[in-house]
C-alpha positions as CSV (number, residue, x, y, z in Angstrom):
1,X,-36.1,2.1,27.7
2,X,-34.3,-1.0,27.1
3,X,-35.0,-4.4,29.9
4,X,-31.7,-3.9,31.3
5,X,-31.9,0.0,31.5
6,X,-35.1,-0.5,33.7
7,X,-34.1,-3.6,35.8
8,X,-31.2,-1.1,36.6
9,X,-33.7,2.0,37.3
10,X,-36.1,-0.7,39.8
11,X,-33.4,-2.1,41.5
12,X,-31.1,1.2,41.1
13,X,-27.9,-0.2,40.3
14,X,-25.0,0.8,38.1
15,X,-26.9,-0.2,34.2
16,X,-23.1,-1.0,32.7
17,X,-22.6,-3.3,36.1
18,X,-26.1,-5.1,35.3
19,X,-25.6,-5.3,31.7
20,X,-21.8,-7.2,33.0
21,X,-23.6,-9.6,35.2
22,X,-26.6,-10.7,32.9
23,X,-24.0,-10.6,30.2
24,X,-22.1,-13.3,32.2
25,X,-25.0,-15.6,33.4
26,X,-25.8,-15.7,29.5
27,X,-22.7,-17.9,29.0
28,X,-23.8,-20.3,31.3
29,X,-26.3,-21.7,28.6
30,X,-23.2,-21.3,26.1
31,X,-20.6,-23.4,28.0
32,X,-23.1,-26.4,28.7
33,X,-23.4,-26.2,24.5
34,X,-19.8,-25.9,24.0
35,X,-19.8,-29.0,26.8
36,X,-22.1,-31.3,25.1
37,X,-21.7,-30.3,21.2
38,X,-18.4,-29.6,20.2
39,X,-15.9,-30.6,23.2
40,X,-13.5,-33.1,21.6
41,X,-14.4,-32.0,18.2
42,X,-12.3,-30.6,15.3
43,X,-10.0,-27.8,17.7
44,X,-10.3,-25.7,14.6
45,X,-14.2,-25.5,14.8
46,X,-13.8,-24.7,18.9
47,X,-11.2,-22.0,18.4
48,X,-14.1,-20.8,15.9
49,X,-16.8,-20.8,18.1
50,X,-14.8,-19.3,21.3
51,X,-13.5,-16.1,19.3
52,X,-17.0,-15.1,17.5
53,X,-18.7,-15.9,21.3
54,X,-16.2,-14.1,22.9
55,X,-16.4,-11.0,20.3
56,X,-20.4,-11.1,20.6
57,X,-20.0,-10.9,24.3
58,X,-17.7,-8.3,24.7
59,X,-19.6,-6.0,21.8
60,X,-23.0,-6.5,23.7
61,X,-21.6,-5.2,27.0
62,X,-18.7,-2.7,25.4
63,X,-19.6,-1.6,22.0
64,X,-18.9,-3.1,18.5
65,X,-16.3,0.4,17.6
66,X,-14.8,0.2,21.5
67,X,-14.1,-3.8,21.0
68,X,-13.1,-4.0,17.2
69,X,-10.6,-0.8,17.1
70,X,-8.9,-0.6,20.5
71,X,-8.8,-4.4,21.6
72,X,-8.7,-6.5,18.2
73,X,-6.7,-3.9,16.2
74,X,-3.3,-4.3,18.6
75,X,-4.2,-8.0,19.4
76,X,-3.7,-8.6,15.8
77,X,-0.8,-6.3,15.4
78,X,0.7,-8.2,18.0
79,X,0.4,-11.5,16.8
80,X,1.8,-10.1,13.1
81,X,4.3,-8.8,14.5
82,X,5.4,-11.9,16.1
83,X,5.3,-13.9,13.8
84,X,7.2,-11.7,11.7
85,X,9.9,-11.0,13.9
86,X,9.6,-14.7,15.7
87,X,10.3,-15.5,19.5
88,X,12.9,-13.6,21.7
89,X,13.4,-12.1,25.0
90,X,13.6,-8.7,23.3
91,X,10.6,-9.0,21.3
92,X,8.8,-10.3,24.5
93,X,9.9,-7.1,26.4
94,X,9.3,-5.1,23.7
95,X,5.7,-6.3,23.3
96,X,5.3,-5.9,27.4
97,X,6.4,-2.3,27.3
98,X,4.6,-1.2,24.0
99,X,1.1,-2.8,25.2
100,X,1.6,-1.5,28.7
101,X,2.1,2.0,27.1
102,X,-0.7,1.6,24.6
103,X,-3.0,0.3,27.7
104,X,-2.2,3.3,30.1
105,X,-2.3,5.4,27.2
106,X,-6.2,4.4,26.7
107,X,-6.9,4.7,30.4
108,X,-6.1,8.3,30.2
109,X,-8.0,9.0,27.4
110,X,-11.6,7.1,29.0
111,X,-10.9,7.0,32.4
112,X,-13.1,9.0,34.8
113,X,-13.1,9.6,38.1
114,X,-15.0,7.3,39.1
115,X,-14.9,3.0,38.5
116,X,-15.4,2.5,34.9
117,X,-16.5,-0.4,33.3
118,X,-15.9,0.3,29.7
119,X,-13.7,-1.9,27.0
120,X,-10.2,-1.5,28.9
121,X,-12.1,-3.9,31.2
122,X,-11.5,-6.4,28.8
123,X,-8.5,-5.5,27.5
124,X,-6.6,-5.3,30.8
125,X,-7.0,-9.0,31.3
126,X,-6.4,-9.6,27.7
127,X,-2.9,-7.5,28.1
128,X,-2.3,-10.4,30.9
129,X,-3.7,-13.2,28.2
130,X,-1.0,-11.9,25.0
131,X,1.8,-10.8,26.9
132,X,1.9,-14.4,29.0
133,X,1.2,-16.0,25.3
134,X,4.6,-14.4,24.0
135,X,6.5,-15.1,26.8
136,X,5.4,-18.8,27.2
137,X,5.8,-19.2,23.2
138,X,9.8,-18.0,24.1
139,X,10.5,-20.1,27.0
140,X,9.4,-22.6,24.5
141,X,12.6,-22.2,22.4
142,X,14.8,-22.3,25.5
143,X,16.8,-25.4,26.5
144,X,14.9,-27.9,28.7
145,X,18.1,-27.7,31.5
146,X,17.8,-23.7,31.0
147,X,14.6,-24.1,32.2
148,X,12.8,-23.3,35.5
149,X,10.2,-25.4,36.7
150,X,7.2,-22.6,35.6
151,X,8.6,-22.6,32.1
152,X,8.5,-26.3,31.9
153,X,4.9,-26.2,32.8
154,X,3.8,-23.9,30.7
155,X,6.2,-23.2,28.2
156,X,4.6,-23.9,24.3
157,X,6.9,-25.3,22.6
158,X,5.3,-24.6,19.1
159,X,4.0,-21.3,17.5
160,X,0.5,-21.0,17.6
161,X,-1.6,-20.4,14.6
162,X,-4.1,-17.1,14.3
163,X,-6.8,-19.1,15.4
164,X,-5.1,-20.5,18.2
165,X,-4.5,-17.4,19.6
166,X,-7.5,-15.7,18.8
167,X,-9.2,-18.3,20.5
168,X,-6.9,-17.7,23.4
169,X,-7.0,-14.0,23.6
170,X,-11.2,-13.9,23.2
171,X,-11.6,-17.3,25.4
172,X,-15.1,-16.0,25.9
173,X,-16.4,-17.5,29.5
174,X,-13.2,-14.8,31.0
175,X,-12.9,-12.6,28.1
176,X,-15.3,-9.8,29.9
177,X,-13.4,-9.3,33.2
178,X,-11.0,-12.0,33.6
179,X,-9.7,-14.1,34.7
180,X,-6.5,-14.8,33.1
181,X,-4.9,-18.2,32.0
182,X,-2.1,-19.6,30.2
183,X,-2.0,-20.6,26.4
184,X,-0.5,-24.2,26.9
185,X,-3.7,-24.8,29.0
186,X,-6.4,-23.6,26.9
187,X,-4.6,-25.7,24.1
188,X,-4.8,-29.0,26.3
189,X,-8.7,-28.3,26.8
190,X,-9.5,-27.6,23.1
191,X,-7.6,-30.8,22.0
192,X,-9.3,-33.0,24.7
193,X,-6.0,-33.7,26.7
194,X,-6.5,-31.6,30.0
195,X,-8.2,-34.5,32.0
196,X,-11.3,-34.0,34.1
197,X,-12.9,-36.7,31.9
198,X,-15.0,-39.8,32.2
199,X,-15.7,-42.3,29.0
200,X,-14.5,-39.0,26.8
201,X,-16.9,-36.8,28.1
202,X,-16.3,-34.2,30.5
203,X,-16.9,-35.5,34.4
204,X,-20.5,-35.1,35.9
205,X,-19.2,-33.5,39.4
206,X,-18.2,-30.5,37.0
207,X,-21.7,-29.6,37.4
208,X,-22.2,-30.7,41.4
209,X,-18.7,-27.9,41.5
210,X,-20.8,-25.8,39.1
211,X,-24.0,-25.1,40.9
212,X,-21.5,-24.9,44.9
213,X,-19.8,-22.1,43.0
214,X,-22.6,-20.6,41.5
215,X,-24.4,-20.9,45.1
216,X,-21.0,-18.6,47.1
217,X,-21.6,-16.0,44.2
218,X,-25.6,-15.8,45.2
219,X,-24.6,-15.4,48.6
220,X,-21.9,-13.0,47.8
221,X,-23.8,-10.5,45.5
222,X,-26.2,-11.0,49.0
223,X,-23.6,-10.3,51.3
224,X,-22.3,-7.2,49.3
225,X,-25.8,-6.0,48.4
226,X,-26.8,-5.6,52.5
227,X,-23.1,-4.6,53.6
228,X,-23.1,-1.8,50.4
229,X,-27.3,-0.8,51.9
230,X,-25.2,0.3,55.2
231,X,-22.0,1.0,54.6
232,X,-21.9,2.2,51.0
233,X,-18.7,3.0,49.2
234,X,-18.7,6.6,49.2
235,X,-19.5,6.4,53.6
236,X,-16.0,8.0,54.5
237,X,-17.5,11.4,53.2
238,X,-20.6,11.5,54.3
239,X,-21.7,13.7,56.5
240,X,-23.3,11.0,58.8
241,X,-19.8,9.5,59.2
242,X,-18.0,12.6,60.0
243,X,-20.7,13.2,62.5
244,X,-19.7,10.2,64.6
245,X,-16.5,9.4,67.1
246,X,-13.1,8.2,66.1
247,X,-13.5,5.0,66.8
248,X,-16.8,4.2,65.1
249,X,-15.3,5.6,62.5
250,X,-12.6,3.0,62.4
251,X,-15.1,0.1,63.2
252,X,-17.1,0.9,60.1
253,X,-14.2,0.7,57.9
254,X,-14.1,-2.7,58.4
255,X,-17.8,-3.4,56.4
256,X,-17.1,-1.2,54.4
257,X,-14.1,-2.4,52.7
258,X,-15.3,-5.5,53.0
259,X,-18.3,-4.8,50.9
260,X,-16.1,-3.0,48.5
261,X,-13.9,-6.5,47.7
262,X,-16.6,-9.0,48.1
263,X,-19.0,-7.4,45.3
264,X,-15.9,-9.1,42.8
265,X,-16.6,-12.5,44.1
266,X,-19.7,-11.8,42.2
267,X,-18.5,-11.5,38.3
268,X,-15.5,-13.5,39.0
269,X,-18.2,-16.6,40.7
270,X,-19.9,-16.3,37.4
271,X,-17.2,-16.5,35.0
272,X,-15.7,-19.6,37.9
273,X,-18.8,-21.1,37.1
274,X,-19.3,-21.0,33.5
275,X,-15.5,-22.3,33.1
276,X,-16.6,-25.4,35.4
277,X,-19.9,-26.1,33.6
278,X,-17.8,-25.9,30.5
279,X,-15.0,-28.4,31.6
280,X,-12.4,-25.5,32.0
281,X,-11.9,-25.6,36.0
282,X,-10.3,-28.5,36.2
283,X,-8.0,-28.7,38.4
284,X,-6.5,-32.3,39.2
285,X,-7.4,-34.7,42.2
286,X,-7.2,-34.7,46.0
287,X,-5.8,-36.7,47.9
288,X,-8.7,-39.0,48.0
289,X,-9.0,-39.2,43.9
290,X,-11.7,-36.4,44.4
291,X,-12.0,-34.7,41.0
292,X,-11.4,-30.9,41.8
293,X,-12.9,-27.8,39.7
294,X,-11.2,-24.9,40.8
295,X,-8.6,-24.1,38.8
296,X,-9.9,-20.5,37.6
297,X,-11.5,-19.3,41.4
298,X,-10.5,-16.0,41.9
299,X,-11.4,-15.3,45.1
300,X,-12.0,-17.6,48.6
301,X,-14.9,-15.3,50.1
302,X,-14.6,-16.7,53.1
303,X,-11.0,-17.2,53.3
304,X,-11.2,-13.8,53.0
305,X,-13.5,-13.0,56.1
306,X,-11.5,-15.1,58.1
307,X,-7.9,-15.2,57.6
308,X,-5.3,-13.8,60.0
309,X,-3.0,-12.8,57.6
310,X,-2.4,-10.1,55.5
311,X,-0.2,-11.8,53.1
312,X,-3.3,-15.0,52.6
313,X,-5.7,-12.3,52.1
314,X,-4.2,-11.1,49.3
315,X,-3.0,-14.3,47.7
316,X,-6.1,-15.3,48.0
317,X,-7.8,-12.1,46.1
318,X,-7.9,-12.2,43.0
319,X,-5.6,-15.3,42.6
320,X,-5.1,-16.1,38.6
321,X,-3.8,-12.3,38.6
322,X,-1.2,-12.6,41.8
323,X,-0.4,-15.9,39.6
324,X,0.7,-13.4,36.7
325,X,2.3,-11.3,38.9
326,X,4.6,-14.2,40.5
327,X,5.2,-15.9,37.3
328,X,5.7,-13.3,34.6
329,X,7.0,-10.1,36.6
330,X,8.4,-11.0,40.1
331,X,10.4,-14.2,39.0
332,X,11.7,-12.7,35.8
333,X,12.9,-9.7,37.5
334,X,15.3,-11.8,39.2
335,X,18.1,-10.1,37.1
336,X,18.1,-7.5,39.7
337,X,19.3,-9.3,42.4
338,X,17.3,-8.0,45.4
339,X,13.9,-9.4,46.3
340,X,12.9,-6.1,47.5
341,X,13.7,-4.9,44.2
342,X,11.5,-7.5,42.3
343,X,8.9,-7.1,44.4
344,X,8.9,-3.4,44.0
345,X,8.4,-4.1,40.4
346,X,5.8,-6.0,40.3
347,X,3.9,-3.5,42.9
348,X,4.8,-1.0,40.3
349,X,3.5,-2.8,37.4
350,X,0.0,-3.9,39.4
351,X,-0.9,-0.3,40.2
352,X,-0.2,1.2,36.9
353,X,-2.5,-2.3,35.4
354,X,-5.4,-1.1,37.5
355,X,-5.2,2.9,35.8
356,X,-3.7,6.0,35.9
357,X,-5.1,7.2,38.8
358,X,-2.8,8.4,41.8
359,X,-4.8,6.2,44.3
360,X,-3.8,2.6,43.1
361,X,-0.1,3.6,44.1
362,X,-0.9,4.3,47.0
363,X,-2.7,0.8,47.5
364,X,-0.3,-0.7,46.7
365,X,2.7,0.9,47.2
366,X,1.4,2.8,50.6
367,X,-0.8,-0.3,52.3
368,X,-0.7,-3.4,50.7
369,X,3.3,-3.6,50.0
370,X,4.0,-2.3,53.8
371,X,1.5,-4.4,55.4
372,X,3.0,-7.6,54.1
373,X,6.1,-6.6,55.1
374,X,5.4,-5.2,58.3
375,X,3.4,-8.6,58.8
376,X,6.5,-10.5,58.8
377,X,8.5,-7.8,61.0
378,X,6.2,-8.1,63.5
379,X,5.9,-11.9,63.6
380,X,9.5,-12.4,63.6
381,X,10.4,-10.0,66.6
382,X,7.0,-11.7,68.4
383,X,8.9,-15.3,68.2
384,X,12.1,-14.3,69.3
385,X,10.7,-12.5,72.5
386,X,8.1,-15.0,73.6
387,X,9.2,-18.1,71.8
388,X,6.3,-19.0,69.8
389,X,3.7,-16.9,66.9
390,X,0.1,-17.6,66.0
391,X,0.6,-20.6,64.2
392,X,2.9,-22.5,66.4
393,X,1.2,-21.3,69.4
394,X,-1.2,-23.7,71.7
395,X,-3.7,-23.1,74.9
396,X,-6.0,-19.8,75.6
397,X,-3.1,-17.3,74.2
398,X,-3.8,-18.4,71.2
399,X,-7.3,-16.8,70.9
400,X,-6.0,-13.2,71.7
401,X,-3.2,-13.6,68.6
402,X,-6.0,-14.5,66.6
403,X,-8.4,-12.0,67.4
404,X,-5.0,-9.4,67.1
405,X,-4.1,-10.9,63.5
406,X,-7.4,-10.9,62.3
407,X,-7.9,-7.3,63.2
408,X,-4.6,-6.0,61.7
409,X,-5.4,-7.5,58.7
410,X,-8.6,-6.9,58.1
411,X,-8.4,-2.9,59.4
412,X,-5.6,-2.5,57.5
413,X,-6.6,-4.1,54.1
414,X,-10.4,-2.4,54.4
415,X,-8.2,0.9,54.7
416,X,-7.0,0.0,51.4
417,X,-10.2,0.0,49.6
418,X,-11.0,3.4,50.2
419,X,-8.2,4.2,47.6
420,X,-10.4,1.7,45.4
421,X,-13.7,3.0,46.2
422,X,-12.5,7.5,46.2
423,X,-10.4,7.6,42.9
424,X,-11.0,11.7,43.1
425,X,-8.2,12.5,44.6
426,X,-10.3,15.2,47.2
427,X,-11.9,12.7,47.9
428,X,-9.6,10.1,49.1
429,X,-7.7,12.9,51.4
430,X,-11.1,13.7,52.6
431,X,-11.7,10.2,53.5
432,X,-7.9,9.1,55.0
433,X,-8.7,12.5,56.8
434,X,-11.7,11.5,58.7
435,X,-10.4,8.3,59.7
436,X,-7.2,10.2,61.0
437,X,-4.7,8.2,58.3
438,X,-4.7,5.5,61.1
439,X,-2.8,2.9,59.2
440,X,-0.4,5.4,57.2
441,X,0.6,6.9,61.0
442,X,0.8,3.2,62.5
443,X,3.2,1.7,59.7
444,X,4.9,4.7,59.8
445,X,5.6,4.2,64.0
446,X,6.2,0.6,63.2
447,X,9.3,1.7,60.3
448,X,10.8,3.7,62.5
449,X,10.6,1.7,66.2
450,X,11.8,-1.7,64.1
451,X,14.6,0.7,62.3
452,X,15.9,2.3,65.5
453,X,14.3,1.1,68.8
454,X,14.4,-2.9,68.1
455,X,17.4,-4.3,68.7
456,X,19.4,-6.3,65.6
457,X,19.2,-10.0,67.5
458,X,15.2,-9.6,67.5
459,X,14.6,-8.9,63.7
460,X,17.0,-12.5,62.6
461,X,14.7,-15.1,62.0
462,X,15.4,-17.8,64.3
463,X,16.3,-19.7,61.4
464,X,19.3,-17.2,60.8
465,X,19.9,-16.7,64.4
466,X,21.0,-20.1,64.6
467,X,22.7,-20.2,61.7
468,X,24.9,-17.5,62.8
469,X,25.2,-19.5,65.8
């Protein structure tokens, strides 16, 4: 039995899971090296050094046949392929779809019915990585006045060479589990011009950042670790919580959603950290001139605790991702001339990026889409009845909106996770069973008083209403 096999039978956790986090520690030692030996050097030597680290990463953890036929095979034919046939809107489309096929095609074949963490862990952020790449290497080619302001920012205005994109794709302190970035940015680090500096070396409060960062992950792996001990994932089919009443059923949904998001603050602290220690994170200067370092944080943990709203929750889960999602799906589906319709979209394209399981639709599509929406319903008819909402409100109402806010979002977004945590489809009925489909029935009570109970002057924003006026 291997070290990591038994550490994983002593402390009887997941052995793939363990192997992911040790994995990811390990390139803390690598980014300081990368830091101190061969940032500002000749690009080509770091493009070297980033691709065979990030392919002896991703083979310890995934398997050397997994990583070098199903990921490097069609991240080569991609890049062949584009060069041959050269920048395009078509060819950018073309390589969306295709790689979108090839990736759900491959979830199908090793998906289980449980959470895997196999190569398509990988490769899912590297789908984000190449087809970003091809699109920013075509807004490159545009016009500048054709431009919007995200394509001027990240557009590349030059094709990349192999290494360059190798480099890119297998950028090895995010190449296990993300997060993703942009190409014009990893090219500004390698050649020394992305700033963060001081007398050409990479600033010292990079490591103060590096060791806060690397302190929220501790206490998140020990938050999730005590929440998982009592409300583990698999609670909403136990026997033990059928046992007890409705409502403590619904209370402990709360924990145990909560455990469910929190335990990826824990890989994606690590990977934060190793980008800061290597010079990656940053991220510009406050107001006060303060050097800042978080350019690849992923999640706010206790943003996430604490906010009132659903829609800051989720912008602030998984953030480089939603950044995708804005940037590369939502925006460019403009062409359909409907927000909704955009939006619809991109929830369309998130769930089918998590797996081919029935679950992440409803997510997405079911709870999270709604919820933002029914957010801003709610909000809007609030203001025009009693004049004022949450945030613009002042005195002791204010603490009963918080405390309502709070628990909307945070019932309702835990609820969510159950679709995360019971990919078996049984199992998820079974578990939206026992907590009576509470926020299904409520959303669906809320669609249908707002569409025919509410009258048309309440839902105008009172930015419309006057307007109209």
């Amino acid at each position: 039995m291997g070290f990591i096999a038994a550490l994983a039978a002593s402390t009887g956790q997941n052995e793939q899971a363990l192997l992911l986090i040790v994995t990811l520690i390990a390139t803390f030692p690598i980014a300081l090296f990368h830091r101190f030996f061969l940032y500002r050097t000749n690009p080509v030597l770091q493009h070297v050094f980033g691709f065979a680290t990030g392919i002896a990463l991703t083979t310890t953890v995934f398997g050397w046949y997994d990583m070098m036929v199903y990921a490097m095979v069609p991240s080569l034919v991609v890049y062949v392929a584009f060069f041959l046939a050269g920048p395009s809107s078509r060819f950018s489309a073309v390589t969306f779809v295709t790689l979108l096929a090839y990736l759900l095609s491959c979830y199908m074949v090793f998906s289980s019915e449980g959470y895997d963490i196999n190569w398509t862990t990988a490769f899912c952020v590297m789908f984000l990585r190449i087809t970003s790449l091809v699109m920013d290497v075509n807004d490159g080619t545009l016009p500048e006045e054709k431009m919007s302001r995200d394509q001027k920012t990240y557009a590349v205005r030059r094709f990349p060479n192999i290494l360059e994109y190798l480099g890119f794709v297998w950028f090895y302190p995010a190449v296990l589990c993300g997060p993703t970035d942009n190409l014009s940015r990893y090219l500004a680090f390698v050649e020394g011009r992305l700033g963060g500096e001081e007398n050409g070396r990479i600033h010292s409060s990079s490591l103060v950042a590096a060791a806060k960062c690397f302190g929220m992950t501790v206490l998140a792996a020990g938050l999730s670790t005590v929440l998982a001990g009592y409300f583990p994932s698999n609670l909403l089919i136990t026997p033990e919580f059928e046992a007890l009443s409705l409502p403590m059923r619904w209370l402990r949904c709360v924990p145990m959603g909560t455990a469910t998001f929190v335990k990826y603050a824990i890989a994606w602290g690590l990977t934060e950290t190793s980008c800061i220690l290597l010079g990656y994170g940053y991220s510009g200067t406050d107001k006060a001139g303060v050097m800042q370092w978080d350019h690849m944080n992923s999640v706010n943990v206790y943003g996430f605790l604490t906010y009132t709203s659903a829609h800051k929750i989720i912008d602030n889960f998984n953030k480089k991702t939603n950044d995708y999602l804005k940037r590369y799906i939502f925006k460019r589906l403009a062409f359909l001339g409907n927000k909704h319709l955009s939006m619809a979209g991109m929830v369309v394209f998130i769930s089918l990026w998590h797996g081919v399981h029935i679950n992440y639709f409803i997510v997405f599509f079911a709870c999270e889409f709604p919820m933002v929406v029914v957010e801003r319903q709610f909000w809007t008819v609030f203001e025009n009845v009693f004049g004022f909402t949450l945030w613009t409100c002042r005195g002791a109402v204010r603490y009963p909106l918080i405390l309502l806010a709070w628990a909307y979002s945070n019932f309702f977004f835990t609820y969510g996770a159950t679709g995360m945590n019971m990919l078996k489809w049984s199992d998820l009925v079974r578990s939206y069973f026992n907590v009576f489909f509470y926020a299904h029935i409520l959303l669906v009570i809320w669609f249908l008083s707002y569409a025919f109970l509410i009258p048309a002057r309440l839902k105008r924003t009172p930015q419309a209403a006057a307007k109209k006026e």
